[in-house]
N, C-alpha and C positions, 0 to 999 in steps of 0.2 A: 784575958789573954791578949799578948801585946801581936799587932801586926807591922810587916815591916812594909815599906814601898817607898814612894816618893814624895817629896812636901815641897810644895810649889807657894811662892807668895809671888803676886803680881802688885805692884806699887807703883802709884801717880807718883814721878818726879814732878815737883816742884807745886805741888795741893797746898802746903803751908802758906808760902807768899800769893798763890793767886786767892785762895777765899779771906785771905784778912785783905784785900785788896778790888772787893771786885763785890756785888749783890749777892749774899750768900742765897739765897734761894734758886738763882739762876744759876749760880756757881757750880751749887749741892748737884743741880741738875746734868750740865754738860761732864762733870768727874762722874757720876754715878753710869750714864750713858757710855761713857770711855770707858769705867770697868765691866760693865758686860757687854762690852765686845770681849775684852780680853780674855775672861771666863768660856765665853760659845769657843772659843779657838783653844783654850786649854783641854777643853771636853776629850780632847783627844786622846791624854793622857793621865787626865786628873778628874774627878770634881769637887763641884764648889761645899767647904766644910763651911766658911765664913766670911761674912764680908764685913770688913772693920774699919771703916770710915772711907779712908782713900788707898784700900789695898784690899786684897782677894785674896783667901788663903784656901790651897786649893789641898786635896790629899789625895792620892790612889793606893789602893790594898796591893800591889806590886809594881815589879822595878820596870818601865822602859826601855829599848832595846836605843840604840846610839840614831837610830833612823826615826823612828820614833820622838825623841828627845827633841832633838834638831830643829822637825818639821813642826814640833807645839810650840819652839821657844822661838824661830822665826815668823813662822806662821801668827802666833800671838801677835807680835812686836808688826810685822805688816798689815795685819788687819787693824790695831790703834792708829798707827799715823796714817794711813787711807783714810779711815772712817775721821779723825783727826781734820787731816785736809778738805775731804769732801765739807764737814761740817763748816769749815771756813769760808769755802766758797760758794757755799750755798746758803749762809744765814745773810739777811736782810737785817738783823737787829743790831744796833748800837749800842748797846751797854759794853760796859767795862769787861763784862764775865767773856761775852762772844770776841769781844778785840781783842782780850790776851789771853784765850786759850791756846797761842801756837808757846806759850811758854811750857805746858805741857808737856812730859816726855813719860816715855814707862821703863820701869827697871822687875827684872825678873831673878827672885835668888831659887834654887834649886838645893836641895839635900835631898839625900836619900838614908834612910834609919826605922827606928824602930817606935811606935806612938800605939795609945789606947784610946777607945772611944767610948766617953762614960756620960749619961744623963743627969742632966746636971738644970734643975728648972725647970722641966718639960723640953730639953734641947740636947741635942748631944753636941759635946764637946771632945776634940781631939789634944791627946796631952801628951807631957814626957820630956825628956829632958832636949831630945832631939826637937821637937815643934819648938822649945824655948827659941836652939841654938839657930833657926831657919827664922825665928822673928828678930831675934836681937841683929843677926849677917846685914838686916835693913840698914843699921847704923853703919857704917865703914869708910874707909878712905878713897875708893875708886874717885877720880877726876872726871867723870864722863855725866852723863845725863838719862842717857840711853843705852843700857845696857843690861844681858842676865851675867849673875855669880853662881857659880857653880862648885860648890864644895868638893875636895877632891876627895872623897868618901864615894858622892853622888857622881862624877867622871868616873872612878874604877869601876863604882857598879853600872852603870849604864855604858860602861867601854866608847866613851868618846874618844873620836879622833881628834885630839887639842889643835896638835899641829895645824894639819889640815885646814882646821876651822878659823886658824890665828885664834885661839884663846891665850891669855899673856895669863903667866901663875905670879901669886902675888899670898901675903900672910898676911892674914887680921887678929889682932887680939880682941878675943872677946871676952866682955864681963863676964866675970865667974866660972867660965869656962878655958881662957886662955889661947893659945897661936892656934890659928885654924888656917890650914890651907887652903887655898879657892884659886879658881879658873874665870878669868873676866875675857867677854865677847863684847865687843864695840858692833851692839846691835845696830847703833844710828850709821852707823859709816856702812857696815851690811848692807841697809837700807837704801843708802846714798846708791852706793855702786849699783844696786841692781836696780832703780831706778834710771840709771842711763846707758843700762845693756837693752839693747836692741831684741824685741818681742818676737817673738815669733807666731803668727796668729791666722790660723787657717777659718776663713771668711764662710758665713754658711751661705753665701750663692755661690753655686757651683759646686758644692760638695755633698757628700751622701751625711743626712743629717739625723740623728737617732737622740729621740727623747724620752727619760724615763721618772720616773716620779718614786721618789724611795723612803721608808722610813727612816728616822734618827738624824740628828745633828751631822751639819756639816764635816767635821772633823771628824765621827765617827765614820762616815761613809769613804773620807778620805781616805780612811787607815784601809778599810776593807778593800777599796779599791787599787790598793798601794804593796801593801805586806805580801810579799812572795808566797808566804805557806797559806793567808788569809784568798789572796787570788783563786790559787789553783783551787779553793773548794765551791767557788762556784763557778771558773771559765774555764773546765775541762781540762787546762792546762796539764800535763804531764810532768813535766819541771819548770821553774821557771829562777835562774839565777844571774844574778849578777854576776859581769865580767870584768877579772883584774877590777874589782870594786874595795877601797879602801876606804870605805866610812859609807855617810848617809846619803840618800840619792841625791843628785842635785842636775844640772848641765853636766854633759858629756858622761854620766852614766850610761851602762850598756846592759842592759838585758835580756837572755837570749832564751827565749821562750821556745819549747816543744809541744805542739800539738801531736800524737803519732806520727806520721810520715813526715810533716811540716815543720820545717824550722825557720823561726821568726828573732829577727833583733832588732830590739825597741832602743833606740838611741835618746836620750830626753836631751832635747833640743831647746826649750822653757819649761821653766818648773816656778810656779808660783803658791805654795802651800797653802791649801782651804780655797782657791780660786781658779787656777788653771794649769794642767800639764800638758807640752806637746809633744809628742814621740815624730823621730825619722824610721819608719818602719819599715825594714830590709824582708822581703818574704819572695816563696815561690813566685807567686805572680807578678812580681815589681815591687817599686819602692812606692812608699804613700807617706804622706801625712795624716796625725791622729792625735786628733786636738779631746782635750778632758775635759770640762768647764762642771764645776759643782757652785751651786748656790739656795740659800734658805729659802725653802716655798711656804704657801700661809698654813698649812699643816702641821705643822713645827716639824718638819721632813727636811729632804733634799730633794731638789731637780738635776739628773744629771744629762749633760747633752752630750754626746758624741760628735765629731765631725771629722771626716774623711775625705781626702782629697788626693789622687795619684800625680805625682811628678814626672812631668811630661807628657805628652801628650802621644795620640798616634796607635801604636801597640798596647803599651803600658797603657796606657789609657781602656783600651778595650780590656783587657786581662784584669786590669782590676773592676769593670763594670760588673764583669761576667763573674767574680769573685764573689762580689756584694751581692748579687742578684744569688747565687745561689749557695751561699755556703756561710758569709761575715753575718747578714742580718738577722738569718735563723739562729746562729750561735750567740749572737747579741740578744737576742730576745729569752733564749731559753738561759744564758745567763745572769742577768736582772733578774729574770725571775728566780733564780738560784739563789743570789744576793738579796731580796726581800725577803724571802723564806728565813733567809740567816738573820738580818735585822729584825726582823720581827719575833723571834729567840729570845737573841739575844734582849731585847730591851723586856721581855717577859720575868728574867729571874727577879726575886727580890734582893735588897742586901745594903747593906753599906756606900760608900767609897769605891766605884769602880775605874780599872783602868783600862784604856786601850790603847792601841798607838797610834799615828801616819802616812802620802804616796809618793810616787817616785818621783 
């Protein structure tokens, strides 16, 4: 029986000219490290069906929602060239493979369609004519280095906002298949820009600082901690929706969260996907800051940190002490614990190819 969802390939730009050019065994090694990073950040949306030399072909049993998408195809593309950069500045070795890995880039193609998954050796394999049309999209005319292609199959079902995003539509002919429409994102310039917006990063002296240790992959914890329906099932939430919100979370999203009496608006002030969000948070007792920070603990978990801080000082200052002291930290605590309850569920069933999504 065929399933239908999303088919992800994640691809080293530019693996041909660096391993005929460089130690392949040292080579093999920095590309192989470069693709599972990309893989832990797709988790969010996909997983890994295959890994075939210098590409990851990832699959999920269902479609992604536009927030969702977004945040695994950024999120991916920023955790490679971090982990990218860091390893440049941090290696001591001189061979040829470490000096020109910044030739390195990643490109991500995206379809959504219909595939099978048959045993094939003792392995299962994923087929169809759709998995062809998501391998051969590798080949094509885009000018860029750094970028995901987005088949417009895979845009309508996952209801991307193009515009918004600057996706430019462009046609590819492909072998035996013929003109296919696609969506191209200029991830590297993405990258550029938001490398020189200004952080927003609330400092853990002097703030109220709440640490929790949680099951599953970083990306899975993101979504849960992100998805407005996934939220309210463990932080009590009443409603929790986006305002005037036309596509996926990013900067200057608004969310206006209802506790019973309490009404709260989360403003997202920095958003770094799989790494860090910080909210301006408008509530009865003043304005605060509320900083998210998620990272892989040696568990193969997440550690998530909280940090809280009120703006200004004085009153607001005292109102929010009095806040944390008797109301935020209990609720933080019996939440987490709501949120393992769910992770540890979830990673219970058996099956296939799962998907998940995405945080603000």
């Amino acid at each position: 029986m065929a399933d239908r969802g999303a088919l992800i390939i994640a691809d080293i730009s530019g693996y041909t000219k660096f391993v005929g050019g460089v130690e392949l065994e040292h080579g093999a090694a920095i590309v192989a490290d470069l693709l599972s990073v990309a893989v832990e950040q797709l988790a969010g949306v996909a997983k890994l069906a295959k890994l075939e030399g210098d590409a990851a072909f990832c699959v999920a049993t269902s479609v992604p929602d536009a927030d969702a998408a977004m945040t695994a195809l950024y999120g991916c593309y920023d955790a490679f060239r971090r982990h990218l950069r860091d390893a440049q500045h941090l290696t001591t070795c001189t061979c040829d493979a470490c000096s020109q890995m910044s030739s390195l880039d990643l490109k991500v193609v995206v379809h959504v369609g219909e595939y099978v998954t048959q045993r094939v050796a003792g392995s299962n394999e994923v087929a169809g004519s759709d998995v062809i049309l998501v391998h051969r999209l590798l080949k094509n005319s885009v000018a860029k280095r750094g970028y995901a292609l987005v088949t417009d199959a895979a845009a309508r079902a996952v209801d991307l906002p193009l515009e918004r995003w600057g996706y430019l539509a462009q046609r590819e002919e492909v072998d035996d298949v013929g003109a296919v429409d696609v969506h191209v994102l200029d991830l590297a310039e993405l990258w550029t820009a938001e490398q020189e917006r200004s952080a927003v990063i609330v400092p853990e002296e002097g703030s109220k600082v709440l640490t929790y240790e949680l099951p599953g992959p970083v990306p899975v914890v993101w979504d849960w901690m992100s998805d407005p329906q996934k939220r309210r099932s463990w932080n009590g939430a009443d409603s929790i929706d986006a305002v005037d919100s036309d596509g996926p979370s990013g900067v200057g999203t608004v969310n206006h969260c209802v506790h019973g009496r309490a009404k709260i608006n989360e403003e997202i002030v920095d958003w770094k996907p799989y790494n860090y969000c910080t909210f301006r948070n408008h509530a009865p007792f003043g304005t605060f800051l509320f900083m998210v920070n998620v990272a892989p603990n040696h568990d193969a978990g997440t550690t998530v940190q909280f940090r809280m801080r009120p703006e200004g000082g004085g009153f607001n200052s005292f109102k929010f002490g009095a806040a944390y002291r008797l109301v935020m930290k209990k609720d933080m605590d019996k939440g987490m614990a709501r949120l393992r309850e769910l992770l540890n569920a979830e990673e219970r069933p058996a099956g296939g190819p799962a998907a998940t999504s995405p945080m603000p």
